[in-house]
C-alpha positions as CSV (number, residue, x, y, z in Angstrom):
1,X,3.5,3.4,17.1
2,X,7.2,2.0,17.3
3,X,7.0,2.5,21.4
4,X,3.8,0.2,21.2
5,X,5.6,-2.5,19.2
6,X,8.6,-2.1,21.7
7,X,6.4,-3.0,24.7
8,X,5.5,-5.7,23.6
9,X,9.1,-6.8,23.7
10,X,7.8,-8.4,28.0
11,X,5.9,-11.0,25.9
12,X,9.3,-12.6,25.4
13,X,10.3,-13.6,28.7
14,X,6.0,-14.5,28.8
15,X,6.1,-16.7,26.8
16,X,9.3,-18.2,27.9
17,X,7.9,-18.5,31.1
18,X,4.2,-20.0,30.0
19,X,6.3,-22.9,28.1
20,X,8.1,-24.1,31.0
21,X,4.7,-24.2,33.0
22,X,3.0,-26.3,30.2
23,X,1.0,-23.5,29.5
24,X,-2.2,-24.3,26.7
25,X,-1.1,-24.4,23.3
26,X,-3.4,-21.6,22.0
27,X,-2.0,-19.5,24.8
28,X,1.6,-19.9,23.5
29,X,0.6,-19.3,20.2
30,X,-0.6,-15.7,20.6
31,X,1.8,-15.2,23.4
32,X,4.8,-16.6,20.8
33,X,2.9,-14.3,18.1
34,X,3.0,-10.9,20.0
35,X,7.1,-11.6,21.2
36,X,8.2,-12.1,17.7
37,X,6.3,-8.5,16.5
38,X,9.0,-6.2,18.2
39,X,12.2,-8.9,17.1
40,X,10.8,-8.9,13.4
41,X,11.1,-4.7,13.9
42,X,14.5,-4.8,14.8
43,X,15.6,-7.1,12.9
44,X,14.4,-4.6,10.0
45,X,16.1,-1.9,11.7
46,X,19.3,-3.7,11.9
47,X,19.2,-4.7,8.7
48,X,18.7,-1.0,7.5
49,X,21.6,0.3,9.6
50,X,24.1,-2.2,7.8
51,X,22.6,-1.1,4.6
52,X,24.2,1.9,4.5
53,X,27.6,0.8,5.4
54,X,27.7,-1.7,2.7
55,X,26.3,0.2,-0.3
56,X,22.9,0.4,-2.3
57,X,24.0,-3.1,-4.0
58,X,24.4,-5.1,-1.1
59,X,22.5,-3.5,1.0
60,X,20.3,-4.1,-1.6
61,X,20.9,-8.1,-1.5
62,X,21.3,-7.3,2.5
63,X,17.5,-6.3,2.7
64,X,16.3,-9.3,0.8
65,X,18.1,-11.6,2.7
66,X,17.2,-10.1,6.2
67,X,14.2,-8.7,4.5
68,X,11.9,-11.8,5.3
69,X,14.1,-13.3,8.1
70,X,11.1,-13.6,10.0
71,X,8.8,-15.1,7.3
72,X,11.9,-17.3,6.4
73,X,12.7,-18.7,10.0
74,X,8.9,-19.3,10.7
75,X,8.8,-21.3,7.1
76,X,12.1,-23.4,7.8
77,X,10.7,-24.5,11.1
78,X,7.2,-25.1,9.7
79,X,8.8,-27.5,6.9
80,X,11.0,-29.1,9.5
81,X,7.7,-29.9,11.3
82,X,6.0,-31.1,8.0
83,X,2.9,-28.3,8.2
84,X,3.7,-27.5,4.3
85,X,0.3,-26.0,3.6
86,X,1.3,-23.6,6.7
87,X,3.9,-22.8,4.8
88,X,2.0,-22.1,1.7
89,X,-1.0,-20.4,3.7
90,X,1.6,-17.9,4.9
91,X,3.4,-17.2,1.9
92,X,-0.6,-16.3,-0.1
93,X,-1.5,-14.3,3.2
94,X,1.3,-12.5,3.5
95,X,1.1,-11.4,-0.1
96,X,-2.5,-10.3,0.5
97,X,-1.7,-8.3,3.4
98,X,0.7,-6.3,2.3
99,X,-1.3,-5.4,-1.3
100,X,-4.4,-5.1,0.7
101,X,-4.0,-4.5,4.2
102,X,-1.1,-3.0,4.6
103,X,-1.3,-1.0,1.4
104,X,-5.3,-0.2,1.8
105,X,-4.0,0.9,5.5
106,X,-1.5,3.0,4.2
107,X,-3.3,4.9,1.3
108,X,-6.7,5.4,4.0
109,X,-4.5,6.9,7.0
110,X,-2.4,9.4,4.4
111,X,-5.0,10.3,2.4
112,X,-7.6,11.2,5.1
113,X,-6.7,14.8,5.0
114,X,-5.7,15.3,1.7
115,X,-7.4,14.9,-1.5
116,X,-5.1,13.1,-2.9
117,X,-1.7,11.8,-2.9
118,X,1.1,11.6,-5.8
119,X,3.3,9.0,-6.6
120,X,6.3,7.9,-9.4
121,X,3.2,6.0,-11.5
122,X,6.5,4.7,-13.6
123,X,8.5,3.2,-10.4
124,X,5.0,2.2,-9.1
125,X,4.1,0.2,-11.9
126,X,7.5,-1.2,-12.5
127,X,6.9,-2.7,-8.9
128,X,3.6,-4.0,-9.7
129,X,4.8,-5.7,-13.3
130,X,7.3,-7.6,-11.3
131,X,4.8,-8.6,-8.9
132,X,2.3,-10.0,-11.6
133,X,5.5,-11.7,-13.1
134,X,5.6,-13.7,-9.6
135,X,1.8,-14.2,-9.7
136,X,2.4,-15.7,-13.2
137,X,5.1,-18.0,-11.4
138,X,2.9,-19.6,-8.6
139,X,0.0,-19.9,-10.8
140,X,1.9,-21.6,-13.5
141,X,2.4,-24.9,-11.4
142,X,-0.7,-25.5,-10.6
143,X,-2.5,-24.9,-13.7
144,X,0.3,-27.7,-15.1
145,X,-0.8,-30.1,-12.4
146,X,-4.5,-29.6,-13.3
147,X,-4.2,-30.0,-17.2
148,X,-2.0,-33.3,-16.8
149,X,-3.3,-34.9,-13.4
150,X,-1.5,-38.1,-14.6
151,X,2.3,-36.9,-14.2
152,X,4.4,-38.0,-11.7
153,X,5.2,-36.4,-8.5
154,X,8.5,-35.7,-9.3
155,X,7.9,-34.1,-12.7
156,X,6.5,-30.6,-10.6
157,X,9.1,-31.0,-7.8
158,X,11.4,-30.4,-11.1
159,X,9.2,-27.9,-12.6
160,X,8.5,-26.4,-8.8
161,X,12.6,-25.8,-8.3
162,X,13.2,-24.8,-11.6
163,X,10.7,-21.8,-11.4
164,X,12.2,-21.4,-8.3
165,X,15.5,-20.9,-9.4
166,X,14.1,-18.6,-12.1
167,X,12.1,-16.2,-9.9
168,X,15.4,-15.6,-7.5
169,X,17.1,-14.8,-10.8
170,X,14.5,-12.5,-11.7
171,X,14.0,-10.9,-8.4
172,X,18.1,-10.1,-8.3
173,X,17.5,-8.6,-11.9
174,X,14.6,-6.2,-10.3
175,X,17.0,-4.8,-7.5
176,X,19.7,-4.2,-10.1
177,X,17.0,-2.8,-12.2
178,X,15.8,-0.5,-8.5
179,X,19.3,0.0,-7.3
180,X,21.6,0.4,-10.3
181,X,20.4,1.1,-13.7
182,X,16.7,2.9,-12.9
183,X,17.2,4.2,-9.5
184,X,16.3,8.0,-10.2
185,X,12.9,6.5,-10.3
186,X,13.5,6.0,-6.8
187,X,14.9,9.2,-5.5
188,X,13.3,8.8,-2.2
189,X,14.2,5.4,-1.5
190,X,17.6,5.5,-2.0
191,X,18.7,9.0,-0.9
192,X,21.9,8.9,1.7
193,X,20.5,7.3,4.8
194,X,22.5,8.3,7.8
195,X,22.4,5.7,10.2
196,X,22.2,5.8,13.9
197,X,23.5,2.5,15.1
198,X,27.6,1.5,15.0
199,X,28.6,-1.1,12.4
200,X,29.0,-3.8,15.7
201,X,25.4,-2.3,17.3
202,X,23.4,-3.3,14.1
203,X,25.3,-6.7,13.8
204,X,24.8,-7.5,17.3
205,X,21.2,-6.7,17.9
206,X,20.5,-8.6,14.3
207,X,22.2,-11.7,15.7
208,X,20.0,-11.6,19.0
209,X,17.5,-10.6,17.3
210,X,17.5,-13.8,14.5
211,X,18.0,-16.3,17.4
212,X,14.9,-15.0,19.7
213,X,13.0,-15.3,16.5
214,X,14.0,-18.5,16.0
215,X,13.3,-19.6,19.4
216,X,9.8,-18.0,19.8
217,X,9.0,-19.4,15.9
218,X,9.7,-22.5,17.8
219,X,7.5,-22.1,20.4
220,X,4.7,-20.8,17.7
221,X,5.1,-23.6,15.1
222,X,4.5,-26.5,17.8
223,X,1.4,-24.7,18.9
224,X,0.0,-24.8,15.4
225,X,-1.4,-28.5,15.1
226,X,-3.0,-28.1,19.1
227,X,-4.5,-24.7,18.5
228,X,-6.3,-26.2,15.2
229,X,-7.8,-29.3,17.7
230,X,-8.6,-26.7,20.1
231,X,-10.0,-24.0,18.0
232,X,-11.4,-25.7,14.7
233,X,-9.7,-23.5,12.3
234,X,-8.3,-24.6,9.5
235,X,-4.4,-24.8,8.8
236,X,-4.7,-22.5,5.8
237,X,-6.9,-19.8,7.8
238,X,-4.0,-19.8,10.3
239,X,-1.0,-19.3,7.6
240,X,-3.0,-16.9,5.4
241,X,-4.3,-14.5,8.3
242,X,-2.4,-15.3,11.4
243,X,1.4,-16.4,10.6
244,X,1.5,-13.7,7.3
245,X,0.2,-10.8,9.9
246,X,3.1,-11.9,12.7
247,X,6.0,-11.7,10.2
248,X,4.7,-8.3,8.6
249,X,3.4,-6.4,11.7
250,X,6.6,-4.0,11.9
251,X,6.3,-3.4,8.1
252,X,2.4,-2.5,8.6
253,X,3.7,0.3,11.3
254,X,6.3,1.8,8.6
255,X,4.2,1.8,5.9
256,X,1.1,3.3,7.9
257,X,3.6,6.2,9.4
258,X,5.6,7.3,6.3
259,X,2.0,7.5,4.7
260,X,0.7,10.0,6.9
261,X,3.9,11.8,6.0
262,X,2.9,12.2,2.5
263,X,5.6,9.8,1.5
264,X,3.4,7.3,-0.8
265,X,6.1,7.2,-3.1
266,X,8.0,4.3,0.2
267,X,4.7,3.6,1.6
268,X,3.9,1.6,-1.9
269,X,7.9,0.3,-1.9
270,X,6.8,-0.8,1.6
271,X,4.0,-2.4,0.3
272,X,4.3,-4.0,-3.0
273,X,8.3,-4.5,-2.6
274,X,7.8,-6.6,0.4
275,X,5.2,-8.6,-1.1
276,X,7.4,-8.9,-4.0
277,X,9.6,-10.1,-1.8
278,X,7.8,-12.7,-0.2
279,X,6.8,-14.0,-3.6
280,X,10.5,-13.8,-6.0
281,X,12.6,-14.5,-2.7
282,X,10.9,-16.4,0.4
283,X,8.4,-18.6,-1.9
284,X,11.4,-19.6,-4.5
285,X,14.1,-20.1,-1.0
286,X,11.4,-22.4,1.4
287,X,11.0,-24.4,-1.8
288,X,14.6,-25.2,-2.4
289,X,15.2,-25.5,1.8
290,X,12.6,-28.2,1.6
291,X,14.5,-30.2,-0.3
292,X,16.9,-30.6,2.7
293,X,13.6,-32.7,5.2
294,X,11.9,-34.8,4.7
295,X,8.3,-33.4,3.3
296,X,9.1,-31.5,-0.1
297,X,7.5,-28.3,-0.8
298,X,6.6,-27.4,-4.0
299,X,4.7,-24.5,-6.1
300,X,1.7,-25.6,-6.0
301,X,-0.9,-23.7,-4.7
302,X,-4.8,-24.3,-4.2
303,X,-7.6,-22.8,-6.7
304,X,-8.8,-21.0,-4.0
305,X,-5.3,-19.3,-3.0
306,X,-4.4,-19.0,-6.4
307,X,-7.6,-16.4,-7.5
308,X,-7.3,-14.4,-4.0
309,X,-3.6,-13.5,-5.6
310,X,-4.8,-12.6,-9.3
311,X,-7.8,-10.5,-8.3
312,X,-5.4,-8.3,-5.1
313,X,-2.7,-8.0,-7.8
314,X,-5.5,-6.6,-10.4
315,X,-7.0,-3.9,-8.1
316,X,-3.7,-2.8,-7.0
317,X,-2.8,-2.7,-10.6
318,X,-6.0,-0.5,-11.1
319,X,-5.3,1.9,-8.3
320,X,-1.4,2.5,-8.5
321,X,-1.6,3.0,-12.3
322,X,-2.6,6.6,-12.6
323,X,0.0,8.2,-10.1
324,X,-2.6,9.0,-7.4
325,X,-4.2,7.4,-4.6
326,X,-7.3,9.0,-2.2
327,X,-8.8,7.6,1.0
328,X,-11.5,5.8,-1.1
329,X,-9.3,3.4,-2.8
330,X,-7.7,2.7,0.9
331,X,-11.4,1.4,2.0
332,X,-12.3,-0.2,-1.1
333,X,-8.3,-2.2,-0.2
334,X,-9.5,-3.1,2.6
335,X,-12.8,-4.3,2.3
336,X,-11.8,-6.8,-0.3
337,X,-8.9,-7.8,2.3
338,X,-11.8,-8.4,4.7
339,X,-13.9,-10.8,1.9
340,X,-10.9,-13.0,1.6
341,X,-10.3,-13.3,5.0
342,X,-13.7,-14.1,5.8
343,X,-14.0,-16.6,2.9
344,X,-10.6,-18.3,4.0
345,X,-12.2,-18.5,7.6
346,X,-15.5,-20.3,6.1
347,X,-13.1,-22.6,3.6
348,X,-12.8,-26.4,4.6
């Protein structure tokens, strides 16, 4: 799997290439889209190499921050454009795919062979609480906007930031909780990772890295509003399937391998901690970022968004709270990943 994502390492100078000869838009979307796969990898792997030089704590911090660099750098450049619901499409499909997708991948591919596979329900649940937490977050907002449809737009910019503010603080709070004070939970997460790459190796390949993601993320964002004339699709089809799958790919591949292993116990830190993630850190940061252009983003999210987030958090609830997972529950994942994509294709 990771020399497959590594080959497609020739779409870079592609889709460098395909710009400068005015290439069509939806061609330098995909071709943007299968370049920043292999950078989003190693910019994980970098990232996990200076971990362990630094320590649980910051590399703790470290991960977070570098964590989502690709979600975040896509995000800042959509916002710069103005394509908030982009924005907001990937941050809800990025969620879903890793609770659904990635997760139902995960639990179908280790458990095929097995009758079932056991996990810390404890840690597993810990992970899940915290995710609902965020859930309660986003949906907060809009369920504010909807019972008092007369405020003023400024009243949820200030609620928007303040929740903001207060999920970062809560998300820090959850790695001292996973890195400090709880951490046997997590015996096989944290155990002493040798790494393979020198202190300047991992900082230098994370610095190319970051800028040929911010480059291709260039070339992808300006090929958003074309490929929606071109296509038809709708801007929230393209955050919620196609932008949150891009970001995640590499994270898909680990979670998928160390499955197989009979490691569930990362495969659901994989899962769950990144959407986690994407919901306590990137959400809460593109919000407060926004502030900075000259579109705003807030917390608010559509009805429609909003329900696909309560009922994947519920039947992951369901299936991680008894310690064990079998194939089944993998398929019944990623069926209902399937409904929501196909409803999001069919949604105006």
């Amino acid at each position: 799997m990771e020399k497959i994502i590594n080959v497609l390492l020739v779409f870079i100078p592609i889709t460098v290439i395909a710009t400068y000869l005015g290439a069509p838009a939806s061609w330098l979307f995909f071709l943007a889209a299968l370049a920043i796969v292999p950078l989003a990898k190693f910019i994980g792997e970098a990232t996990e190499e200076l971990s362990s030089y630094v320590g649980s704590g910051l590399g703790g911090l470290l991960n977070a921050t570098f964590g989502n660099a690709t979600e975040l750098i896509i995000g800042i450049l959509a916002l710069q454009a103005g394509l908030v619901e982009v924005v907001k499409a990937s941050i809800t499909g990025s969620i879903l795919g890793n609770l659904l997708l990635v997760l139902g991948t995960a639990i179908f591919f280790g458990g095929r062979k097995r009758e079932k596979q056991s996990f810390n329900a404890v840690a597993a649940k810990s992970g899940a609480s915290t995710l609902l937490l965020a859930i309660v977050a986003l949906v907060m907002p809009a369920i504010f906007l909807q019972t008092a449809p007369g405020v003023d737009g400024w009243v949820v910019e200030k609620l928007s930031i303040a929740v903001s503010v207060l999920m970062i603080i809560s998300y820090v709070a959850s790695l001292f909780f996973t890195l400090k004070t709880h951490k046997h939970l997590y015996t096989e997460e944290v155990v002493k990772y040798e790494p393979k790459w020198s202190k300047t190796k991992s900082i230098t390949i994370l610095f190319i890295a970051t800028i040929f993601v911010a480059w291709m993320s260039e070339i992808l964002v300006g090929s958003i509003e074309p490929l929606v004339q071109s296509f038809g699709w709708t801007e929230l089809f393209i955050g919620v399937i196609f932008v949150a799958i891009i970001g995640n790919a590499a994270e898909h591949a680990s979670a998928v391998t160390v499955a197989v292993k009979n490691r569930m116990d990362l495969a659901l830190q994989v899962s769950i901690g990144s959407a986690t993630q994407i919901a306590m850190f990137a959400a809460p940061v593109l919000v407060l970022v926004s502030l900075f252009f000259k579109t705003q983003m807030s917390l608010v999210f559509n009805t429609f968004e909003l329900v696909a987030l309560i009922f994947s958090v519920l039947i992951v609830n369901s299936i991680v709270e008894d310690g064990e997972s079998h194939w089944f529950e993998g398929v019944q994942l990623l069926i209902t990943y399937v409904i929501i994509a196909v409803a999001f294709f069919f949604h105006p």
